[in-house]
Legacy VTK file of the C-alpha trace (Angstrom):
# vtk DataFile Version 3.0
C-alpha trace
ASCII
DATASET POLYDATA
POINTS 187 float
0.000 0.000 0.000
1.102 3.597 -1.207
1.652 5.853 2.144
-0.789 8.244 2.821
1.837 11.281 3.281
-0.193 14.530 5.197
0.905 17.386 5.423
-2.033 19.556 7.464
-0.780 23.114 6.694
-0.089 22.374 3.183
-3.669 20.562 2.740
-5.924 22.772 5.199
-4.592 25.643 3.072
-5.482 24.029 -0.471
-8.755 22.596 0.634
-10.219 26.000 2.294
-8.457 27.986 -0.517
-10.239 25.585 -3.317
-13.782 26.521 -1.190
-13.147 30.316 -1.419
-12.073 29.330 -5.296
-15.856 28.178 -5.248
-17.447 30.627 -3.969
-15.469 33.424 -5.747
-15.972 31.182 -9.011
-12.250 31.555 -10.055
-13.018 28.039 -11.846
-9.261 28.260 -12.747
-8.058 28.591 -8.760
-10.407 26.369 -8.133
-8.932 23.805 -10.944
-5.677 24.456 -9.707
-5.811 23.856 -5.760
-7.910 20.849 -6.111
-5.080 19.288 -8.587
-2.395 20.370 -5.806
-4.596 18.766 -2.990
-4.593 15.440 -5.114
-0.935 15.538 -5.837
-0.486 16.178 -2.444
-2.658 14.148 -0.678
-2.897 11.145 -2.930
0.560 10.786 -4.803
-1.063 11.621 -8.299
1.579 13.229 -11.027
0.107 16.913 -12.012
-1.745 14.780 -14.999
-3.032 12.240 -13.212
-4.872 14.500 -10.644
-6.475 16.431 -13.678
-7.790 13.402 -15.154
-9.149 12.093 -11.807
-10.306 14.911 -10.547
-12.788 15.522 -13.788
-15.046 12.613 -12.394
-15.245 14.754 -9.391
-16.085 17.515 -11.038
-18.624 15.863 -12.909
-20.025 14.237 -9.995
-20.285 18.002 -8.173
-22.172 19.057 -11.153
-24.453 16.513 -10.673
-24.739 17.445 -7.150
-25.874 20.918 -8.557
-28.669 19.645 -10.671
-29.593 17.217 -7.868
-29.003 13.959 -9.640
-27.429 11.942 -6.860
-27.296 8.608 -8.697
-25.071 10.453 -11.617
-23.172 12.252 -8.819
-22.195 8.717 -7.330
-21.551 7.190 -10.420
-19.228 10.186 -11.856
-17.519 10.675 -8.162
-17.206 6.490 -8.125
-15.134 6.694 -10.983
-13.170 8.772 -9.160
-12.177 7.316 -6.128
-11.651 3.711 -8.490
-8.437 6.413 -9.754
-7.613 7.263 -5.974
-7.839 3.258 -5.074
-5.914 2.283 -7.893
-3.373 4.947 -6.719
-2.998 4.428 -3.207
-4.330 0.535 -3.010
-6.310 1.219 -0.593
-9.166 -1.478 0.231
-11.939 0.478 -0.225
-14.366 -0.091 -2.627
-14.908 3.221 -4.783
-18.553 3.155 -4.973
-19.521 3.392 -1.394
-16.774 5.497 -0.975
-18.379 7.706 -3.587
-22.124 7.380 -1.820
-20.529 8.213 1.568
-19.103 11.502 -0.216
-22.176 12.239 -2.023
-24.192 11.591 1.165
-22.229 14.162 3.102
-22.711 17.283 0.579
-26.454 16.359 0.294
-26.190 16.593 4.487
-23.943 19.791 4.633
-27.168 21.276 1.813
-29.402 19.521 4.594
-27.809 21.427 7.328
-26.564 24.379 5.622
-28.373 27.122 8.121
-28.229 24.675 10.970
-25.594 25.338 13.589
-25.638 21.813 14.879
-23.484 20.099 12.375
-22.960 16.817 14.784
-24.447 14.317 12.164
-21.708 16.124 9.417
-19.376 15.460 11.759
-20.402 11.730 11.738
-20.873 11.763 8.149
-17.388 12.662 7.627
-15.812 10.102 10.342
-17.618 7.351 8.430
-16.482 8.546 4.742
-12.536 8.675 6.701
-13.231 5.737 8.367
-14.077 3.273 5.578
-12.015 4.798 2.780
-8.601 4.732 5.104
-9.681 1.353 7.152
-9.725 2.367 10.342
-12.448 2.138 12.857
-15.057 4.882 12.943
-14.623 6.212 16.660
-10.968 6.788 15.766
-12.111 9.798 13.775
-15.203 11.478 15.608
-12.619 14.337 16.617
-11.389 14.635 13.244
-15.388 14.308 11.653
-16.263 16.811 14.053
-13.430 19.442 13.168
-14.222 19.044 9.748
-17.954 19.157 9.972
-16.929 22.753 12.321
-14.716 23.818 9.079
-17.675 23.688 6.782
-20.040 25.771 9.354
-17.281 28.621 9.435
-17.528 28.383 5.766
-21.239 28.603 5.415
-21.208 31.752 7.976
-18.147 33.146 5.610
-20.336 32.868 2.571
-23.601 33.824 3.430
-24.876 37.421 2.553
-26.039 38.477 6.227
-22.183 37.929 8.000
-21.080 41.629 7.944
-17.960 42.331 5.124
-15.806 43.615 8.308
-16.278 39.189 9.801
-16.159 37.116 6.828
-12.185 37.105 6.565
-12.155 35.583 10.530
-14.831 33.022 9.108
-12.230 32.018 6.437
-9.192 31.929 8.972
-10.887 29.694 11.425
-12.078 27.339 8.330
-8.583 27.167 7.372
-7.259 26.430 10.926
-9.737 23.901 11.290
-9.175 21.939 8.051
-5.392 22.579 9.330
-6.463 20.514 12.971
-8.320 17.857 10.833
-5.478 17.080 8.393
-3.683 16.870 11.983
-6.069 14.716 13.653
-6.079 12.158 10.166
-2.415 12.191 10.167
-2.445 11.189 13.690
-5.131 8.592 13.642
-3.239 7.205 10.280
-0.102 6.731 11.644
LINES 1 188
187 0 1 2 3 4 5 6 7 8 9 10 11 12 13 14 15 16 17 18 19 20 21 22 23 24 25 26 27 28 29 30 31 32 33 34 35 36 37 38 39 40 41 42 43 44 45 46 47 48 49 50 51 52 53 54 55 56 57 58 59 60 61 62 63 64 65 66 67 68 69 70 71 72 73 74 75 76 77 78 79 80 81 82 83 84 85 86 87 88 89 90 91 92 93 94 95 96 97 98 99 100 101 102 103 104 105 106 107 108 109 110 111 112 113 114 115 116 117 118 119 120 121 122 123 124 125 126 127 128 129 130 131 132 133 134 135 136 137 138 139 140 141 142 143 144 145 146 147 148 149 150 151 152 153 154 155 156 157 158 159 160 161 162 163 164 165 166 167 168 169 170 171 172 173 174 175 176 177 178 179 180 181 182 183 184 185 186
């Protein structure tokens, strides 16, 4: 099996910097950071992390239109890329419905402040894709599930200009502290 190799600064910075990508729709940022978090996170070449990550995009488009079974199917074929990569055990399409599941949640949840079952969605998708038992990665679940609420308050049109930059630090430190918490549960 390939080594997982984290770095958390490195990938807390690409993941909440491919978010504000998102919501800035710099599609080109946004192409960018997500290949860098695959090459970093995954061990894909610069080429191999564009072609994977094109199911994902797909399967996010999907997730736009609400058509989860295309969203699973697109995002399966993605994670078969990241499997085949890492050989990891996991099998791609439930890997691919426990990461659809959790952005149809975080929609779900989206102006609800209690984000506990995100937290458990995300411990579960960790859990199963890495091969490690679930209650090893509540904390981490729960800082990422804390990540996403930051981000949600740093988007939405009511958080006054003067507070959104704090929402996107504390995002950033959080994904930062997750990344941690995986690395630490993974070793």
């Amino acid at each position: 099996m390939v080594k997982i190799i984290i770095d958390p600064v490195k990938l807390g910075n690409l993941e909440v910097g491919w978010w504000r990508a998102h919501h800035e729709g710099d599609k080109g940022k946004l192409l960018e950071l997500l290949v860098e978090y695959n090459v970093n996170f995954y061990g894909f070449s610069q080429d191999e992390a564009k072609d994977a990550i094109g199911d994902l995009i797909q399967g996010v488009k999907y997730h736009d239109t609400r058509e989860w079974a295309k969203a699973i199917d697109s995002v399966s074929k993605f994670y078969l890329r990241v499997k085949e990569k890492t050989e990891l055990s996991f099998d791609p399409e439930e890997i691919a419905g426990l990461e659809v599941g959790w952005w149809k949640l975080h929609d779900d949840l989206e102006n609800n402040p209690d984000k506990s079952k995100l937290g458990e969605a995300f411990a579960k998708l960790y859990a199963v894709q890495f091969g490690v038992e679930e209650e090893k990665l509540t904390k981490a679940g729960r800082l990422k599930a804390e990540a996403t609420r930051q981000h949600d308050i740093a988007e939405e049109p009511s958080t006054p200009t003067r507070e959104i930059e704090k929402h996107w630090k504390k995002a950033n430190q959080l994904l930062v502290n997750f990344h941690s918490e995986l690395k630490r549960v993974l070793s």
